[in-house]
C-alpha positions in Angstrom: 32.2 5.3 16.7 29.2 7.2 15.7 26.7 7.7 18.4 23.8 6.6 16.7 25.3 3.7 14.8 26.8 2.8 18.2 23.4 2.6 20.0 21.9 0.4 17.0 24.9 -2.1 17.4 24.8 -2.3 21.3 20.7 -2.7 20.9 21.5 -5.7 18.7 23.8 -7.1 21.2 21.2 -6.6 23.9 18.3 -8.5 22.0 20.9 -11.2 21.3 21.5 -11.8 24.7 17.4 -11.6 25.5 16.8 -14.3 22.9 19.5 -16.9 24.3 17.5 -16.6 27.7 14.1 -16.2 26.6 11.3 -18.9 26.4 9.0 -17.8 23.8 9.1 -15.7 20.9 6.3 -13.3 22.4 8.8 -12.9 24.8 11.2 -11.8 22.4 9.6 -9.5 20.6 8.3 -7.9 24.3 11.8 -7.3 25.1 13.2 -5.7 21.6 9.8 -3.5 21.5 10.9 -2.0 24.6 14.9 -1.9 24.0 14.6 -1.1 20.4 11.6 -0.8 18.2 9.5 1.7 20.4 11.6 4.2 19.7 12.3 2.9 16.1 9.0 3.2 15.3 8.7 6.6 17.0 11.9 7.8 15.1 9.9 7.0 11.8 6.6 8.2 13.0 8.4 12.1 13.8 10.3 11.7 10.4 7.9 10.6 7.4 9.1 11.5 4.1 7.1 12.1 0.8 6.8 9.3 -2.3 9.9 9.0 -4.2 11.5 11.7 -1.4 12.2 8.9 1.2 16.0 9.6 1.4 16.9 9.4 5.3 14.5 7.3 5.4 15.9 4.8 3.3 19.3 5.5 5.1 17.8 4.4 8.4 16.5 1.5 7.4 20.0 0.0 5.9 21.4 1.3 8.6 19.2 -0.9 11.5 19.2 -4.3 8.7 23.1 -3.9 8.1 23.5 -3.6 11.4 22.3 -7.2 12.4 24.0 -8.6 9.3 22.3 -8.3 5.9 23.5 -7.1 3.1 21.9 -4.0 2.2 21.9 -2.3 -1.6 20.6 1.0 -1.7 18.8 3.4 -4.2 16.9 0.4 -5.8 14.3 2.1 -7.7 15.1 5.3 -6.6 15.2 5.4 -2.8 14.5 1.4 -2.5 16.5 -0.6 -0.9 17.0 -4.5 -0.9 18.4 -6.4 1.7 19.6 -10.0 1.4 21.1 -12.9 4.6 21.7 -16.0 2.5 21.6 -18.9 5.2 22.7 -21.9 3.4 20.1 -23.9 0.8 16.8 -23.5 0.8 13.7 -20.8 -0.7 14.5 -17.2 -1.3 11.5 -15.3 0.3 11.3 -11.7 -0.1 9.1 -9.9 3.0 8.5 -5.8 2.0 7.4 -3.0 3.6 6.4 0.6 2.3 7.9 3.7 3.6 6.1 7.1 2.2 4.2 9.3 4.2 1.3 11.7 3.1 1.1 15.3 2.7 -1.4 15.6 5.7 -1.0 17.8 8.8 -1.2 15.6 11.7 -4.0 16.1 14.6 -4.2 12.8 16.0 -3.2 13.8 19.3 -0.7 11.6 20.1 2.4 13.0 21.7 4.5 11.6 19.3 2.9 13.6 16.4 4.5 14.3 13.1 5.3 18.1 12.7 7.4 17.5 9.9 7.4 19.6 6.9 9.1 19.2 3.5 8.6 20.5 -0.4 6.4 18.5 -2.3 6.8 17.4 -5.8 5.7 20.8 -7.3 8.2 23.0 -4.5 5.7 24.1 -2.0 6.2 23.4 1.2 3.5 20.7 3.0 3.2 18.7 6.4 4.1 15.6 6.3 2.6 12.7 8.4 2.4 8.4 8.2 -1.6 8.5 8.0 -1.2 4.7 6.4 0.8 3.1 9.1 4.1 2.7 6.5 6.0 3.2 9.8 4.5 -0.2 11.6 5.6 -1.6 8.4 8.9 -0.5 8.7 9.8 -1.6 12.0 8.4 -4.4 11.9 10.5 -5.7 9.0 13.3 -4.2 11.5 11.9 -6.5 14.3 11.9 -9.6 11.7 15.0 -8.8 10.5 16.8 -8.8 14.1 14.9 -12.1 15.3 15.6 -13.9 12.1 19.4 -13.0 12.1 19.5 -14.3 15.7 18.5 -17.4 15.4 20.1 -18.4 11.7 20.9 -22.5 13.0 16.7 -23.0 12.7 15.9 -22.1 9.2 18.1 -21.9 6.2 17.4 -20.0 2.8 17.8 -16.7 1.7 15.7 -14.4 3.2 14.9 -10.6 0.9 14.1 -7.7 3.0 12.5 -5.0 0.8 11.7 -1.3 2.0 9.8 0.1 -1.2 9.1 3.9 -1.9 6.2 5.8 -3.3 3.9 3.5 -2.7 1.2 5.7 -1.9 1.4 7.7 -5.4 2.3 4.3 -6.8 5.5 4.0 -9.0 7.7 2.6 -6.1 7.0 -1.5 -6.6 7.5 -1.1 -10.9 10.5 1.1 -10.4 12.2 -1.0 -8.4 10.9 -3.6 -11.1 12.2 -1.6 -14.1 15.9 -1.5 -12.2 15.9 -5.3 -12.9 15.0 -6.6 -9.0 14.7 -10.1 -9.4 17.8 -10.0 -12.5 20.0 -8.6 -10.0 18.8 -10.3 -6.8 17.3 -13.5 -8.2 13.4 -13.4 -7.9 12.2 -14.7 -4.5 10.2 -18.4 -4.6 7.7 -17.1 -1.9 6.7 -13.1 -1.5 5.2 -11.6 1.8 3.5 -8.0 2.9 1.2 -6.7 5.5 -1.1 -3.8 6.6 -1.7 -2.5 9.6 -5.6 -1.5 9.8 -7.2 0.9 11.3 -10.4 -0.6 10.9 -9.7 -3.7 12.7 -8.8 -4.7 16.1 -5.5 -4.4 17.6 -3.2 -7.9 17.3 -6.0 -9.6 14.8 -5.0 -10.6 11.3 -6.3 -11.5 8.7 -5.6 -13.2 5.4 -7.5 -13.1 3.2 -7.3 -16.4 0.0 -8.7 -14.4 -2.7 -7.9 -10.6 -3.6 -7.3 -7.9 -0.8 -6.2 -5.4 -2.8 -7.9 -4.4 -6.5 -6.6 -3.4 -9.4 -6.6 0.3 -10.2 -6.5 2.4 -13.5 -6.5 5.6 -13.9 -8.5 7.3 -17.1 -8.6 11.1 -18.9 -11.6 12.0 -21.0 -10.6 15.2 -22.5 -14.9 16.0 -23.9 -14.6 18.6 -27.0 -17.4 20.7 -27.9 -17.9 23.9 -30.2 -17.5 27.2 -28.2 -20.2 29.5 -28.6 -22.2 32.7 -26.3 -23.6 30.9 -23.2 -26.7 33.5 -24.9 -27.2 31.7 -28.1 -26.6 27.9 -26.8 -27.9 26.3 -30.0 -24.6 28.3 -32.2 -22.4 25.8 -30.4 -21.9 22.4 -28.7 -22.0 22.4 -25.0 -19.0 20.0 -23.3 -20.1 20.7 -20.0 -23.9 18.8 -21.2 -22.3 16.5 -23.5 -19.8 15.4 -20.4 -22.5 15.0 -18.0 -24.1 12.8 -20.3 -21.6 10.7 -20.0 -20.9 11.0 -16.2 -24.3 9.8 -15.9 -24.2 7.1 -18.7 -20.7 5.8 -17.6 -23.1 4.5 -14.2 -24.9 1.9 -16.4 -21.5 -0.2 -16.6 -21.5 -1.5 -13.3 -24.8 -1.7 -12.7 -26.2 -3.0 -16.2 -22.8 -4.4 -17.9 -20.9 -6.1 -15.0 -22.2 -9.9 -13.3 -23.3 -9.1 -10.5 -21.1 -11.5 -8.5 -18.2 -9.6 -10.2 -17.3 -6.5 -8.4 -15.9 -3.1 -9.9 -15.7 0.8 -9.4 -16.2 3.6 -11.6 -15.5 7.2 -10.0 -15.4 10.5 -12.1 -13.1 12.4 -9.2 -12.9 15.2 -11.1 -14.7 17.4 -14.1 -13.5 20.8 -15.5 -15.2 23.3 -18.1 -15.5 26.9 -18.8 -13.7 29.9 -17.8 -17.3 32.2 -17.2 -20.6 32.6 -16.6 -21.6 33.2 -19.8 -18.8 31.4 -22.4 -19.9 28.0 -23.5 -16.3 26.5 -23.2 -15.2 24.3 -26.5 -13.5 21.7 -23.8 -14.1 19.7 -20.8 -12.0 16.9 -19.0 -13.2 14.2 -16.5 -11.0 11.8 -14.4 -11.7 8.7 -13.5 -10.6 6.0 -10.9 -11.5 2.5 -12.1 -11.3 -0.7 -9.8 -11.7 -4.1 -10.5 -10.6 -7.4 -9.3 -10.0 -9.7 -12.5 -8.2 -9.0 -16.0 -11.5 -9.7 -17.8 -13.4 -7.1 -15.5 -10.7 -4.6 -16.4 -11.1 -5.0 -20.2 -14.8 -4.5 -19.7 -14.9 -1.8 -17.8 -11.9 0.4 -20.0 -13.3 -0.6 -23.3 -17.1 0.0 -22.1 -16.1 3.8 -21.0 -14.4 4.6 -24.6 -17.5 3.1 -26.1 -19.9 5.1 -24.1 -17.9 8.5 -24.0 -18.0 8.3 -27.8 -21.1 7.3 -28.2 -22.7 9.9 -26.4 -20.6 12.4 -28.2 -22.1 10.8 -31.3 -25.6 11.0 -29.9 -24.8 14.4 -29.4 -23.8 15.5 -33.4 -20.5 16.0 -32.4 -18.6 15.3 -35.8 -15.9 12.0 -36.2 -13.0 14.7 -35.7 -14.2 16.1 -32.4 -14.7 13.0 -30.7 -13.9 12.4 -26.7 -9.9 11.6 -26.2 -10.0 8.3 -23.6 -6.7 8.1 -22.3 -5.6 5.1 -19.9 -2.5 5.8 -17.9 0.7 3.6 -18.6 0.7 3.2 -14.8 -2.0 1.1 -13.6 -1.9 -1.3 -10.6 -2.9 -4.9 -11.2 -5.3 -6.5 -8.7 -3.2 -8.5 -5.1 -3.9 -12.0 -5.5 -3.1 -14.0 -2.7 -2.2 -17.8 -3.8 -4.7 -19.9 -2.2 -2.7 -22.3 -1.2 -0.2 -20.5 0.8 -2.8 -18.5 1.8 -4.2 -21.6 3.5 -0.8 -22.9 4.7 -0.6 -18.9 6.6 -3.8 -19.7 8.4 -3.1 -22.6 9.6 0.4 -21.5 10.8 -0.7 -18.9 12.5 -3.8 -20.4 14.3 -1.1 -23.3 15.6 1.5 -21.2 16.6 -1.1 -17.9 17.7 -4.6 -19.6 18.6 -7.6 -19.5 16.8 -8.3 -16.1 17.9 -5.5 -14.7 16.8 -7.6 -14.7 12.7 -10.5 -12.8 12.2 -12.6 -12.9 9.0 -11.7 -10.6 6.3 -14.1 -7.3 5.6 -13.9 -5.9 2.2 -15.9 -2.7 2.3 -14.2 -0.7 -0.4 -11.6 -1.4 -3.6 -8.6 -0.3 -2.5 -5.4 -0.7 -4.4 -2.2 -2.0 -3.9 1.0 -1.2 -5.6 2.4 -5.0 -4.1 1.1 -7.1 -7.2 4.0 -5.5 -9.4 6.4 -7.9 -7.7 4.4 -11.0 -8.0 2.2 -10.5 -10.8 4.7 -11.0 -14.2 6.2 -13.5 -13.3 4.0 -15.0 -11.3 5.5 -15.4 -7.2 2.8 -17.3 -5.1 2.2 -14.6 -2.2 0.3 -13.4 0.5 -0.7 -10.0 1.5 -2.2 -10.1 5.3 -3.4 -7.6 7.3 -3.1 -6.6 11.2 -5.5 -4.4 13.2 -4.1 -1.6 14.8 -7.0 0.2 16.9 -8.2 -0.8 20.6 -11.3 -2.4 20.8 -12.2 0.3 23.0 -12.0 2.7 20.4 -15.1 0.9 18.5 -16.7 0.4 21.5 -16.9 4.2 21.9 -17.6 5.0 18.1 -20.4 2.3 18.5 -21.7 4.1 21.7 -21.8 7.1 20.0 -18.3 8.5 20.6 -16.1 10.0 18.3 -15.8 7.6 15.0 -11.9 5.6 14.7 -10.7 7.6 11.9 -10.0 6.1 8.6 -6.5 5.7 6.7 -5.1 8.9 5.0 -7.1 11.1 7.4 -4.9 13.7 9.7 -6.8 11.6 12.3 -5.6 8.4 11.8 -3.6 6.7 14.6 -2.6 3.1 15.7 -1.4 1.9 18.4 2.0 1.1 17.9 2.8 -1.6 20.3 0.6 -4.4 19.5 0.9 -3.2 15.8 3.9 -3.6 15.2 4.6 -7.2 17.9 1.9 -8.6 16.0 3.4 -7.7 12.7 6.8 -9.0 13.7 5.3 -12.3 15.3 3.1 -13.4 12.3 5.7 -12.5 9.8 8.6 -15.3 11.6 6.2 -17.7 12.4 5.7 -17.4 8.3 9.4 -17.3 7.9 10.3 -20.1 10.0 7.4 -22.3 8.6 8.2 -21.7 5.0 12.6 -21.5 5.6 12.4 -24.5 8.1 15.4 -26.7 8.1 15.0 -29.9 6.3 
């Protein structure tokens, strides 16, 4: 027998034998952390692979949830995979967890750094590191899987284990969508995902009943002008004026267009003109990020940029056939909505079986976006996307005494600490399982 596939196997047998003596789930999870899932997660920390690149990966992954029993399809979606342990009747509820890394050179300073490397999408060679926490994800889905398997006779159902690529560069959740997902696995009646945050304190969740993630476009202005001698400005039509025009137009949307109870982001990231000092280019382009939390806000945001970027071209005396190209991707996410109700029913599961302390209110301080509303957006899946803090509390203590700041996601900084991460992650996640899949 293999030697690695023969260590996964006598791992399982060993956390079986745990959970027939143990007394307490928290018990549980102590014990396969420290047989299994320690070095699982340290396996996927060394290892991270690139979006839509994830390929051992991927591999591991079947390999630790066939190994307790599930059956596992692969390449779903490219590198996806979908595993499925049908326990008699009852809901199918689908739990996923994202598996890219970043192309970011580690310096956390943990010894169990990433120093991988691998060729991006274009061919060059980059570092590769998990500065999201995709590898808490995945082994605590590892960790669920296990425990649920173990203890079938108290819930029934069919539970969906989904690791997703690419969902950092974002087409991971609709691929797996355009490879018919729910036509060939039936679409789950409850769906389930977490976070692990860096911002929040180790073994704290929270869950948030509105949106935790927003929805994201992404828009190209291509801004034409007439080329001319950057000596004899009036012969032409300058892009780069008639774009910053509308850089600094497009910030009267939010501010002047928008409720103010409603919340949305405009962000040119990006504007390019000219080739010299003294040409006065005939072309500019700007890229945007756009963030909102509602369909309607979305409308009103896209339509209000096409309307002003024209319109200042117009103001401009730019002619009808030299007008700015606006150009929304195809690939845009939709907003996370957590269904309140099960939102509600999650909090109070988790403060009965956790304590009270175990929640913490949620902080939005930014629009982030989420790939995870793909799966439950058309059709509609009630869900709930929770999060669980990942730093030491004496980490902010430090930052707030003037000690070096707790780094942010996607920064070569970023760390968590693994243990209570991922325990957390595993615990919350069955204690959702077995309330929503509880025997009738």
């Amino acid at each position: 027998m293999h030697k690695f596939l023969k260590s996964i196997i006598l791992g399982s047998m060993v956390f079986a034998i745990s959970i027939s003596q143990a007394t307490s789930l928290t018990h549980y999870i102590e014990q396969d952390y420290k047989n299994h899932l320690g070095s699982l997660w340290k396996h996927f920390h060394q290892n991270p692979e690139l979006s839509l690149m994830e390929f051992k990966t991927a591999k591991r992954l079947a390999i630790e949830l066939r190994a307790v029993g599930f059956k596992v399809t692969e390449g779903v979606g490219g590198t996806g995979i979908v595993a499925i342990m049908k326990n008699g009747d009852g809901p199918t509820v689908m739990m996923r967890a994202d598996m890219d890394g970043l192309p970011i050179e580690e310096m956390s300073g943990l010894s169990s750094a990433s120093k991988a490397t691998m060729k991006d999408w274009n061919g060059e060679t980059v570092s590769v590191m998990h500065a999201c926490g995709h590898d808490v994800h995945m082994t605590s889905l590892v960790g669920t899987a296990r425990y649920m398997a173990s203890v079938k006779k108290d819930w029934s159902g069919t539970l969906m284990l989904i690791g997703q690529p690419a969902e950092e560069r974002g087409p991971g959740a609709s691929a797996m969508m355009d490879d018919n997902l729910w036509q060939r696995f039936s679409k789950p009646d409850y769906a389930f995902a977490f976070h692990v945050s860096s911002g929040a304190v180790e073994g704290k969740i929270t869950v948030n009943e509105g949106s935790p993630y927003a929805g994201a476009d992404t828009v190209d202005i291509t801004v034409h002008g007439i080329g001319a001698h950057g000596a004899y400005p009036h012969q032409g039509k300058d892009p780069i004026v008639i774009g910053a025009q509308i850089v600094n137009n497009l910030q009267t949307i939010v501010s002047r267009e928008i409720a103010p109870r409603d919340s949305a982001v405009i962000t040119v990231g990006s504007f390019h003109s000219g080739t010299k000092h003294n040409i006065i280019s005939d072309k500019a382009y700007l890229q945007l990020t756009v963030r909102s939390l509602t369909p309607k806000v979305r409308e009103q945001l896209l339509s209000s940029i096409k309307r002003i970027a024209i319109g200042t071209a117009k103001t401009a005396g730019m002619p009808d056939d030299k007008l700015p190209e606006v150009v929304v991707s195809e690939f845009s996410f939709p907003p996370t909505f957590n269904d309140k109700a099960l939102a509600r029913r999650v909090k109070s599961v988790l403060v009965s079986k956790m304590g009270e302390n175990a929640l913490i209110q949620p902080s939005v301080l930014g629009m982030g976006a989420e790939d995870f509303g793909f799966f439950t957006t058309k059709p509609y899946i009630p869900s709930v996307y929770f999060s669980v803090g990942g730093t030491p509390q004496a980490d902010f203590d430090r930052a707030k005494a003037g000690g070096p700041a707790v780094a942010s996601h996607h920064s070569p900084l970023f760390k968590i600490n693994a243990e209570p991460s991922v325990k957390t992650g595993v615990e919350a996640t069955v204690h959702i399982l077995m309330d929503i899949m509880a025997k009738q």
